[in-house]
N, C-alpha and C positions, 0 to 999 in steps of 0.2 A: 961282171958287175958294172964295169965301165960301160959295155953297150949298153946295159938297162937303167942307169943313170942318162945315159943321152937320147935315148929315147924320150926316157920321164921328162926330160929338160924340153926336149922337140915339142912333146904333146903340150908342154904346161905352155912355151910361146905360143904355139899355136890357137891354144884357147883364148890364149889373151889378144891374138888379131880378131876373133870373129866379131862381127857388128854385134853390138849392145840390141837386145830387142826393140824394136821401133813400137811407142809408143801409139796406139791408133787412130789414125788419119779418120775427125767426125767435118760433116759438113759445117755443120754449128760449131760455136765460138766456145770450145773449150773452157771451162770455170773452174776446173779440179782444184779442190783446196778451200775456194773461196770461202770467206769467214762472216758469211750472211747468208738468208734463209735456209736456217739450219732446221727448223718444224715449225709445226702448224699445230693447232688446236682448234678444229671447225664441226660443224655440226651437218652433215652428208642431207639430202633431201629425202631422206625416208626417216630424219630424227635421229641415226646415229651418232654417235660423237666421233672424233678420226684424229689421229695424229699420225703422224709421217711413219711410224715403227708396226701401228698397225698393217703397212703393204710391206713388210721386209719380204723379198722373196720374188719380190714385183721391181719394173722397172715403172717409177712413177712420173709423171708430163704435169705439170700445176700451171695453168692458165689463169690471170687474172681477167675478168671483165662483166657484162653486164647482157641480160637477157634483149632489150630495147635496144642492141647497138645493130647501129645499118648495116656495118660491112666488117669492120677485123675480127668479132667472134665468132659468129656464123662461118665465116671463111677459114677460121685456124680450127674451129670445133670441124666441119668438112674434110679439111686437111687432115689431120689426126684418125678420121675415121678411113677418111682412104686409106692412107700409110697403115693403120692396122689390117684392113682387109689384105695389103700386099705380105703382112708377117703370116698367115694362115695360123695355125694352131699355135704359132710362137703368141698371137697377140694376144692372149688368156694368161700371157704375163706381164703386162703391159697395164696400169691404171691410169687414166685419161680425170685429173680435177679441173674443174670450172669453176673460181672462185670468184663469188660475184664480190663488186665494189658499188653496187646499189643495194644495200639491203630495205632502204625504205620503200623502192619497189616489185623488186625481186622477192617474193615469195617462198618457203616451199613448196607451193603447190606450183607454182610458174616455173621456178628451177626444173622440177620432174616433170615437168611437159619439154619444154624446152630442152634440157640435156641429153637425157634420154634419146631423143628423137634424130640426133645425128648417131650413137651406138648407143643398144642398152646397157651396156658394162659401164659407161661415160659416169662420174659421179657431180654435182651442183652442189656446191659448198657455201654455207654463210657464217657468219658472225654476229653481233651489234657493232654500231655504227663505230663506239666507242675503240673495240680490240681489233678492229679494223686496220686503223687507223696505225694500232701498234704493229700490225701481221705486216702492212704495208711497208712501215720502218726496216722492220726488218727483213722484207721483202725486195728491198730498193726499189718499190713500184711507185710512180704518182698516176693519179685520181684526183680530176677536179671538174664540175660541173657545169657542161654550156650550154648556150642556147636554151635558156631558161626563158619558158613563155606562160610557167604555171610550177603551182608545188608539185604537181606530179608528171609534168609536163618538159623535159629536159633533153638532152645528151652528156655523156660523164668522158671528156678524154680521160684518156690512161694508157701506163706500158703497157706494150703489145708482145713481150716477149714468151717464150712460155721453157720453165725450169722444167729441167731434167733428172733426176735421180736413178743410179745405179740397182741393181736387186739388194745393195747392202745397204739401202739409206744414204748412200755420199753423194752429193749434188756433183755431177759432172758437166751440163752443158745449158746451155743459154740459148736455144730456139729461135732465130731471127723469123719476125712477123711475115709471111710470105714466101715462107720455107717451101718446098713442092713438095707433096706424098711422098716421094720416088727418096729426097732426100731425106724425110724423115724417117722413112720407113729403114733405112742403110745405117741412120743413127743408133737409130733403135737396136736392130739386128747387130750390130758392131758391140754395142754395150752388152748386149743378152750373150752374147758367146764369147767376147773379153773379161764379162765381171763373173 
């Protein structure tokens, strides 16, 4: 009985030296937990209505920004569509949002030309101007409009970041603007086979 007590005693320190599971190393800035952008409620460019539980089962990418910009959403919508081509069959669980912050000129019709066009899976989201405003809030994004040379005639800066969600709906990471495919695509895969 004594050796099978010292035994049981040996195994049970022993369990208690092994390293604690290492939490997974993303290239992006870690946000687990954070207590904002918790959903959405937008309306997709073929007219469906969307809320974040709609994609449970999916890892979700929510980019804010505007169809008329010169360079950061063209560049991160590109980015995103690379990085999916490096997941192969994983990337059919992957949903790619483009939330625009110009609804006055942003369309649905312009969204679906536009999004589309870098992946077809890519979905273009809007709002009114008004719940915008509030998504925004609770998005920690800012939006505001320069180089004004006419009412429809502008540029809008805004955050460049783009949210991340787990296949369970929990936001886990924070997307820095000028992310490389190669790292997003490593994000991504790390989340799909950790969640």
């Amino acid at each position: 009985m004594k050796g099978w007590l010292a035994a049981a005693v040996a195994a049970f320190m022993l369990a208690g030296c092994q390293p604690a599971p290492q939490a997974p190393a993303f290239q992006a800035t870690d946000i687990t937990g954070a207590a904002f952008a918790r959903d959405f409620r937008l309306t997709d460019h073929n007219g469906q209505d969307h809320t974040l539980a709609d994609f449970k089962g999916k890892i979700v990418a929510v980019f804010f920004g505007y169809v008329h910009c010169p360079d950061v959403c063209p560049t991160t919508l590109s980015d995103f569509a690379r990085a999916l081509q490096q997941l192969g069959p994983q990337a059919e669980r992957v949903q790619v949002i483009f939330v625009t912050v110009d609804p006055q000129r942003d369309t649905p019709d312009l969204l679906k030309q536009f999004v589309p066009a870098f992946n077809p899976g890519f979905l273009g989201m809007y709002t009114d101007a008004e719940s915008l405003k509030q998504l925004a809030k609770e998005y920690k994004v800012v939006y505001q409009k320069t180089s004004v040379k006419a009412a429809d005639d502008y540029l809008i800066d805004h955050s460049a970041g783009t949210y991340i969600y787990d296949p369970k709906g929990n936001l886990r990471l924070l997307m820095p603007y000028g992310s490389s495919p190669d790292a997003i695509a490593k994000d991504l895969k790390t989340l799909l086979e950790t969640s």
